[in-house]
C-alpha positions as a printed NumPy array, in Angstrom:
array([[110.573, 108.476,  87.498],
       [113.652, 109.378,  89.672],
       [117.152, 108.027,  90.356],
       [119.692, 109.743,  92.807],
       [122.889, 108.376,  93.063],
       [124.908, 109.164,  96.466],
       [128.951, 108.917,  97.056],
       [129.546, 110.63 , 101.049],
       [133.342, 110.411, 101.998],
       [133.745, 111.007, 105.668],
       [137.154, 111.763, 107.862],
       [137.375, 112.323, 111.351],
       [140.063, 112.718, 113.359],
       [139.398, 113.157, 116.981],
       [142.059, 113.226, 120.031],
       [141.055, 112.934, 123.563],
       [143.789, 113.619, 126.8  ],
       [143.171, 113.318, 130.585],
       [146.217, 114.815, 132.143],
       [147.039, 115.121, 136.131],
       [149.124, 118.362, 135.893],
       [151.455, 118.002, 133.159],
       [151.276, 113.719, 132.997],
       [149.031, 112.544, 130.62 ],
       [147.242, 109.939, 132.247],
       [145.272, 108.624, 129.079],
       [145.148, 109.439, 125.01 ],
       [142.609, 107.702, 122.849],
       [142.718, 108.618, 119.097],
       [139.78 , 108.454, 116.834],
       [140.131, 107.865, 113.216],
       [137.946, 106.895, 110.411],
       [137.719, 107.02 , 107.281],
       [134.769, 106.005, 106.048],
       [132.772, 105.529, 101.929],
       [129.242, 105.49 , 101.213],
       [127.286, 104.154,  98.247],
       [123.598, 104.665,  97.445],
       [121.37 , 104.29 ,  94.708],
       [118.025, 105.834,  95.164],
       [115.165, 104.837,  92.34 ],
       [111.366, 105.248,  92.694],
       [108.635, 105.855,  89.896],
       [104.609, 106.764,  90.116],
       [101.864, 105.815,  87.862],
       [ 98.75 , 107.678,  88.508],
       [ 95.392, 107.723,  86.179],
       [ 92.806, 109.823,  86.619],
       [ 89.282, 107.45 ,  86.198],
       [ 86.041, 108.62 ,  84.86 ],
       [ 84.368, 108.95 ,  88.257],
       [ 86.453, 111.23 ,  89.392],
       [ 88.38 , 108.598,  91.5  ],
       [ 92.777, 108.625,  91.028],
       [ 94.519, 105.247,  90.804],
       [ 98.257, 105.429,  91.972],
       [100.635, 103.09 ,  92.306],
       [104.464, 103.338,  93.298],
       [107.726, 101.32 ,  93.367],
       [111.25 , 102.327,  95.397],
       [114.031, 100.717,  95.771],
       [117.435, 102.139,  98.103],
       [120.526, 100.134,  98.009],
       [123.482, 101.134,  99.671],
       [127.048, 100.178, 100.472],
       [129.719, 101.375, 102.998],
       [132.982, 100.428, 103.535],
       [134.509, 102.555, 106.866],
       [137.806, 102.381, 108.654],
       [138.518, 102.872, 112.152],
       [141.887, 102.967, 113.528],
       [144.042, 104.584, 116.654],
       [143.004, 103.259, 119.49 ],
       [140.778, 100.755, 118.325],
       [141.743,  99.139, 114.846],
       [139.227,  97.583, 112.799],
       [137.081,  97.624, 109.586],
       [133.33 ,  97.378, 108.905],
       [132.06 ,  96.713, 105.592],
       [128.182,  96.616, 105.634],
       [125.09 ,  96.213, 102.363],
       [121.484,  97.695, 103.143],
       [118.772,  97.556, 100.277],
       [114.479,  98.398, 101.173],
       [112.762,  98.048,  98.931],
       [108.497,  99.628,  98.841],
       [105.866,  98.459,  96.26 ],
       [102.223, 100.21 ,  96.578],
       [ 99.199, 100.87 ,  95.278],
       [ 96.615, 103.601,  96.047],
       [ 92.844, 104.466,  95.144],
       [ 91.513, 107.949,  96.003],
       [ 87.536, 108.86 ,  95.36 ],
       [ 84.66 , 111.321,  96.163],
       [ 81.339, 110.827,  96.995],
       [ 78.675, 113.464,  97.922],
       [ 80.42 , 115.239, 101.082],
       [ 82.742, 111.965, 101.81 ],
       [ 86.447, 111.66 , 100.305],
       [ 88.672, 108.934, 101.116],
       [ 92.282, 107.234,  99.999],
       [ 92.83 , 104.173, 100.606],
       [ 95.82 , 102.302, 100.012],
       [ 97.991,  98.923, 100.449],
       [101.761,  98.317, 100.023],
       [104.57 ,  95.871, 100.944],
       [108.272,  97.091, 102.445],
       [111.174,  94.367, 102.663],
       [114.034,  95.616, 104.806],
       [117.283,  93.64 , 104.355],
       [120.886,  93.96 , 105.78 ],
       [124.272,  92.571, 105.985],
       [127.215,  92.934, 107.543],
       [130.984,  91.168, 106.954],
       [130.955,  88.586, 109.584],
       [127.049,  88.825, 110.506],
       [124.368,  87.381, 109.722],
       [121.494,  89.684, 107.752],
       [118.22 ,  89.971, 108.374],
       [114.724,  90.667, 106.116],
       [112.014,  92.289, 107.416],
       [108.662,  92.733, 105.501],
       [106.121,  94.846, 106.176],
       [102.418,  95.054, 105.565],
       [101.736,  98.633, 104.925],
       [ 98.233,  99.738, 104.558],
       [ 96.73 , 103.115, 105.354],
       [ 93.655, 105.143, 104.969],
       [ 92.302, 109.002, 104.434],
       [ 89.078, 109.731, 105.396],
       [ 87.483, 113.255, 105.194],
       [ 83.879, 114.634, 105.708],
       [ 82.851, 118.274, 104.344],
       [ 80.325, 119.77 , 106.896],
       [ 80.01 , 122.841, 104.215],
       [ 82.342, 124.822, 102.514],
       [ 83.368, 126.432, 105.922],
       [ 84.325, 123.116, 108.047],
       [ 85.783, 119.55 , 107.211],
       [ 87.375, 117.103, 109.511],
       [ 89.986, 114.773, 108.585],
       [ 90.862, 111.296, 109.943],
       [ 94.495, 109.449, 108.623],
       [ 96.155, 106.695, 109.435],
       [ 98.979, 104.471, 108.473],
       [101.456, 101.467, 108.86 ],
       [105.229, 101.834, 108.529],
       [108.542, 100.641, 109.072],
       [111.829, 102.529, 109.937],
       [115.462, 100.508, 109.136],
       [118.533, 100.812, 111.627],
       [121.141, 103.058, 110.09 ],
       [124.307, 101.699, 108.936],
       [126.203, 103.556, 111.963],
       [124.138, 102.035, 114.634],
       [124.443,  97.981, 112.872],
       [128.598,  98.606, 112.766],
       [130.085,  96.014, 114.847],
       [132.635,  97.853, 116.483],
       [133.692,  99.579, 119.467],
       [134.622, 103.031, 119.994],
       [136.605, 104.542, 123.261],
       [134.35 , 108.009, 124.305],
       [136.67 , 108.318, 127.25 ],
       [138.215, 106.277, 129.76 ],
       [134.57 , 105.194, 131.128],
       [132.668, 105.545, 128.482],
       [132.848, 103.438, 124.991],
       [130.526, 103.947, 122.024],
       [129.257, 100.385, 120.885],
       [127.409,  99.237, 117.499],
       [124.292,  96.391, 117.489],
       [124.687,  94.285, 114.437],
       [121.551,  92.833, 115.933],
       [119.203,  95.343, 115.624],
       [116.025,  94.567, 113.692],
       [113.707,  97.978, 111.813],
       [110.815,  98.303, 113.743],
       [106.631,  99.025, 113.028],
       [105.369, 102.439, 113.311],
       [101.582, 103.152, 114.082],
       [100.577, 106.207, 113.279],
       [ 97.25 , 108.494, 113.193],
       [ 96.385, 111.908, 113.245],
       [ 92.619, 113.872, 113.246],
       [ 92.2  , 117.504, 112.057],
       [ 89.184, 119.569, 112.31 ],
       [ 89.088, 122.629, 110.449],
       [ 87.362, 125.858, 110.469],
       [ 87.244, 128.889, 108.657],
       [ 84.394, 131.778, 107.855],
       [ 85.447, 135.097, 106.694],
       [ 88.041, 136.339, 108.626],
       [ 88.165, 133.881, 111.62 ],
       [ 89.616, 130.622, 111.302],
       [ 90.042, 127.291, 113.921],
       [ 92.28 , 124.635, 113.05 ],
       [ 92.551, 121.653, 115.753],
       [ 95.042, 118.784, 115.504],
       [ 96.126, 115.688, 117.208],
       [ 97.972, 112.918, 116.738],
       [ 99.211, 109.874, 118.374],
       [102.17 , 107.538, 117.056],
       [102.87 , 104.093, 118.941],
       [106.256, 102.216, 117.989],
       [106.385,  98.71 , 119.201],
       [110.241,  97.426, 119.396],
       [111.557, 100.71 , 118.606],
       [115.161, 101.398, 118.302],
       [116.663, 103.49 , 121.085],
       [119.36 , 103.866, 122.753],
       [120.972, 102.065, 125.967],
       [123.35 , 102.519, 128.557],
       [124.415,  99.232, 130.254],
       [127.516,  98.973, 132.999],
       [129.864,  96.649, 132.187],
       [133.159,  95.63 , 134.552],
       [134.552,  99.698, 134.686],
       [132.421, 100.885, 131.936],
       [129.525, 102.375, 130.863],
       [128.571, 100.881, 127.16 ],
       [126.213, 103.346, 124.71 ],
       [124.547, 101.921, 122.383],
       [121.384, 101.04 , 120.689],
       [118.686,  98.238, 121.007],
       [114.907,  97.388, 119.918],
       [113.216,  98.225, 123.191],
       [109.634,  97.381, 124.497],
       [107.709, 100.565, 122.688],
       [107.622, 104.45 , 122.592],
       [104.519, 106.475, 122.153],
       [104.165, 110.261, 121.211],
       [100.744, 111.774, 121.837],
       [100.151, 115.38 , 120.19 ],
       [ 97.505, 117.823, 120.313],
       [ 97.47 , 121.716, 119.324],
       [ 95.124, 124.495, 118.642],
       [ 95.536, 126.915, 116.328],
       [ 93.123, 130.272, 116.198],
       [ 93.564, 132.804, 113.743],
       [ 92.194, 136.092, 112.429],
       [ 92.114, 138.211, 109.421],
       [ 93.012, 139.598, 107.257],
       [ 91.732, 143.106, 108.647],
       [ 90.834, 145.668, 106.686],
       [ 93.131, 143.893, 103.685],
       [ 96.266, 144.939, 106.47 ],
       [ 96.519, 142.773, 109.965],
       [ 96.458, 139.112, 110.143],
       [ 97.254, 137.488, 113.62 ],
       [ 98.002, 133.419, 114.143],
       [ 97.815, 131.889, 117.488],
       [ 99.046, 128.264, 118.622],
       [ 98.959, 126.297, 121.96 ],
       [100.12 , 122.552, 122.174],
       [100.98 , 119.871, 124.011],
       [103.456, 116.789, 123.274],
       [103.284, 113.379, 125.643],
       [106.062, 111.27 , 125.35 ],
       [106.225, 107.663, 126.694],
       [109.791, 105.173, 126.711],
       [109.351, 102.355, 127.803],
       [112.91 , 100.671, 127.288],
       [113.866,  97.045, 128.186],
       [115.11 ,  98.495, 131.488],
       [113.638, 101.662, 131.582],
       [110.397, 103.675, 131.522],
       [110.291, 107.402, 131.021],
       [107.012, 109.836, 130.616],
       [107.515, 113.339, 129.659],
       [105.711, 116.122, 128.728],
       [106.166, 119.423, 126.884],
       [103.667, 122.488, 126.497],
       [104.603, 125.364, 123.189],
       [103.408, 127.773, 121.759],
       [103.55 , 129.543, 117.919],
       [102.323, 133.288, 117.71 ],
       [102.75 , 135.754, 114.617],
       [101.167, 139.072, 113.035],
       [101.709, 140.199, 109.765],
       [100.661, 143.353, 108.415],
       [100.73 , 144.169, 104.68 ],
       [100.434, 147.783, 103.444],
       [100.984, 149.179,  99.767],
       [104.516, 147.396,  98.932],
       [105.561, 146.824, 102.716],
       [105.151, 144.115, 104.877],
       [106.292, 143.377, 108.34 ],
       [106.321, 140.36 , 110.337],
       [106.76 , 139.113, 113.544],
       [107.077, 135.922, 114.919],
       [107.42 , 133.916, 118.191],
       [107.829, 130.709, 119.377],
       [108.585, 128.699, 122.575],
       [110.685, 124.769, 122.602],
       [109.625, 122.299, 120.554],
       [111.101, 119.481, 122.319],
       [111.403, 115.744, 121.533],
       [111.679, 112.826, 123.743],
       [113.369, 108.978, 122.885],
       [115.351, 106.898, 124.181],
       [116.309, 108.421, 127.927],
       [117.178, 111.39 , 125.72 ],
       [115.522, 114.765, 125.824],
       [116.167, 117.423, 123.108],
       [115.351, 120.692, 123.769],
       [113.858, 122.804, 120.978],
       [114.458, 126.054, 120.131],
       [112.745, 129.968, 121.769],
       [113.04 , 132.047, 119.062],
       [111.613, 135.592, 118.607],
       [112.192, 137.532, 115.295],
       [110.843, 140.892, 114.009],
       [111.038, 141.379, 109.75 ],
       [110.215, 144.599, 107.673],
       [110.185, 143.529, 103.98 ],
       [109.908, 145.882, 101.044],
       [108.44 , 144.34 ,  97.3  ],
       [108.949, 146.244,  94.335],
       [107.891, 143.819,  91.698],
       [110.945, 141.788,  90.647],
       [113.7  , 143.056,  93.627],
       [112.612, 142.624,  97.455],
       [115.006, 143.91 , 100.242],
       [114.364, 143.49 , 104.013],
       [115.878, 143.71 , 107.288],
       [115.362, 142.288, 110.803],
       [116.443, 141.574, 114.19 ],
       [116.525, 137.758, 115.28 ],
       [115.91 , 137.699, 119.418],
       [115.191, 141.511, 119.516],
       [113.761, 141.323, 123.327],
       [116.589, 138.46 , 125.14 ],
       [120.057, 139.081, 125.791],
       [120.561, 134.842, 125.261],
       [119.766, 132.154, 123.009],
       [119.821, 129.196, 125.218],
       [118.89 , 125.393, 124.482],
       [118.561, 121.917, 126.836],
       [119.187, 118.686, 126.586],
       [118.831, 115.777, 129.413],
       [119.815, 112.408, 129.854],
       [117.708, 110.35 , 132.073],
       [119.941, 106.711, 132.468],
       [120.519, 105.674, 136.092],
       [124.161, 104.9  , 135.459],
       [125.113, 108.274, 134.107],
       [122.454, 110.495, 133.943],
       [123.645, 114.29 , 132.477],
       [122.17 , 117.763, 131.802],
       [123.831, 120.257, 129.085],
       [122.511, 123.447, 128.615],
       [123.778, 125.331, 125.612],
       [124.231, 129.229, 125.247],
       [124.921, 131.501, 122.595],
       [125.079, 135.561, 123.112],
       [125.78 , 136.3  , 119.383],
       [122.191, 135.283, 118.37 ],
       [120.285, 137.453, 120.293],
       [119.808, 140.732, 118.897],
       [121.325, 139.602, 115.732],
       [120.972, 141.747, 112.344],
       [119.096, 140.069, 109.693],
       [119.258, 141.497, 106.096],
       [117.382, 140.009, 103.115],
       [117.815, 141.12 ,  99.174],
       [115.759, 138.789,  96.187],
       [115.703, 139.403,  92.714],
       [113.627, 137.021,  90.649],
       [114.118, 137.482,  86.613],
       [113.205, 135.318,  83.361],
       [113.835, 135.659,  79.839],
       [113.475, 134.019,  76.87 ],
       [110.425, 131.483,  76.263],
       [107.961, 130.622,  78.317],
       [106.732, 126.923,  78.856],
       [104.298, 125.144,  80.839],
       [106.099, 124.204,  84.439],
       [105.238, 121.197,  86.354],
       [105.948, 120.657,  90.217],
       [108.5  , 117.919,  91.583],
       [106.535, 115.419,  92.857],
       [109.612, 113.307,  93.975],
       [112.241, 113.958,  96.13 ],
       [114.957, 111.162,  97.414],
       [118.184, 111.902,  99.522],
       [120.535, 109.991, 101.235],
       [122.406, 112.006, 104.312],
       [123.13 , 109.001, 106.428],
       [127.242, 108.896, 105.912],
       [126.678, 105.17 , 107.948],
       [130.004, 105.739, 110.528],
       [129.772, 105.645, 114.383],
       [130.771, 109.321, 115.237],
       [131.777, 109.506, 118.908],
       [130.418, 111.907, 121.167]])
């Protein structure tokens, strides 16, 4: 069993001028003040059955309240209730070289707003696990599943919010949560020191919930709606090697996303080719590390967000309970730089973000783990609830 309660206050207080010389032509103020509620409780009951098959099954249940104020240039108040609720049950069994999981559940989704009308959504939520052992060296692995995903309180507030004078930030009290199809394959390999790992995965999201850009009079309106669908395709390849001689170990990873938006008056394609590398080598009580990897980036909407190229080096030293080590983050670029690009006809924008202080940046590590007193058997966590969502419309 587990229950997390949640209390986020938020304040923001945001100015913005245009000025022709020393007139100010325009001010819009930003305020809000804004109070979240949310009670998060979910329990597991899982039995172990004679022939070696697991029975699970699993109840959750969020509920959450916020009450926000927005005032300055636009004066109003939203006061909005979201509960989902999850009920399922699971079955997971073995039979010669064949495993499987197979399972069934049932989401509701429900919302209200002051002054709107709610909405429930139910889903059917089934999804299966199927693996086949080749030998001890190989398996491959086939998932899939059925899920929903809820609009957050910020994007259901009814309520607009001045970005500047031609832009304004507007909520959709009438968006609806949306289906998610999702499946993934994994093949894996791995005799002596060589190993193979491929991977790929392909999500399709029929009326998903992205955002929109429409012109209206001398405006340009963001906001969000259910468009037609949005598909991710993903496939990568990792190699690896070792360890050598008990010392060298060496990882390797090329992949490829495929992203397709198709909004309600939009369609975008984009893809994105990265890369993961990183050696390790282990001797006595050293080890040293370094890692390398190229922009993970991620597609929705008429939004791109460019991930991160990061390069680190990392010499470690264990002496039983202390370990001490020191890097440098970025150790062969003068810049950390990242990318973002927005695609709408209206107002299409690029942004490209730099940072000198990152790159050849000192990186010191010190760990001391100690215990005393009696010893008892530990168990793991198996659940883990958070709410981050503060549910206020932050302009940017």
């Amino acid at each position: 069993m587990n229950v997390v309660g949640t209390y986020i206050n938020s304040g923001i207080d945001q100015l913005y001028e245009e000025k022709k010389g020393e007139e100010v032509i325009s001010d819009i103020v930003s305020v809000v003040d804004g109070d979240k509620y949310s009670i998060i409780g979910e329990g597991i009951y899982e039995k172990t059955l004679e022939n070696a098959g697991r029975f699970t099954a699993g109840i959750k249940h969020t509920q959450s309240f916020a009450d926000n104020g927005y005032s300055g240039t636009v004066n109003t108040r939203t006061k909005m209730d979201q509960a989902d609720s999850y009920a399922y049950i699971e079955y997971a069994g073995t039979k010669d070289k064949f495993s499987y999981i197979g399972g069934v559940g049932l989401s509701r989704s429900w919302a209200k707003q002051q002054g709107e009308e709610d909405y429930s959504f139910y889903t059917f939520r089934p999804k299966l696990t199927l693996q086949y052992n080749f030998s001890r060296h190989a398996f491959v692995r086939l998932k899939g599943e059925i899920y929903n995903t809820s609009p957050s309180l910020s994007n259901l507030s009814a309520i607009d919010q001045y970005i500047d004078t031609l832009q304004v930030m507007r909520g959709n009290p009438a968006l609806k949560p949306n289906l998610n199809y999702s499946s993934d394959l994994l093949f894996n390999w791995k005799k002596g020191i060589y190993g193979i790992n491929l991977f790929s995965s392909y999500m399709y999201c029929p009326k998903p919930i992205m955002e929109e850009i429409l012109r209206e009079n001398d405006k340009f309106i963001r906001t969000y709606n259910n468009h037609k669908n949005w598909q991710k395709l993903n496939s990568e390849l990792t190699l690896s090697v070792g360890p050598i001689r008990q010392i060298l170990m060496v990882s390797l990873t090329g992949g490829m996303n495929h992203y397709i938006s198709t909004g309600n008056t939009y369609k975008h394609s984009y893809t994105n080719w990265y890369y993961r590398a990183q050696v390790m080598a282990m001797y006595k009580k050293f080890n040293a590390v370094f890692q390398a990897y190229s922009a993970y980036d991620h597609f929705s909407g008429e939004t791109l967000n460019g991930g991160e190229n990061i390069h680190m080096a990392m010499l470690n030293y264990n002496a039983g309970k202390f370990t001490v080590g020191a890097g440098l983050m970025l150790p062969f670029s003068g810049q950390y730089k990242r990318y973002s690009e927005n695609r709408n006809v209206y107002s299409p924008a690029k942004m490209e973000t730099y940072a000198n202080d990152f790159s050849r940046m000192l990186l010191l590590k010190f760990a001391w783990n100690f215990n005393y007193g009696r010893k008892v058997k530990g168990s793991s966590k198996r659940l883990t609830n958070s709410d981050t969502d503060s549910g206020i419309m932050i302009v940017n």
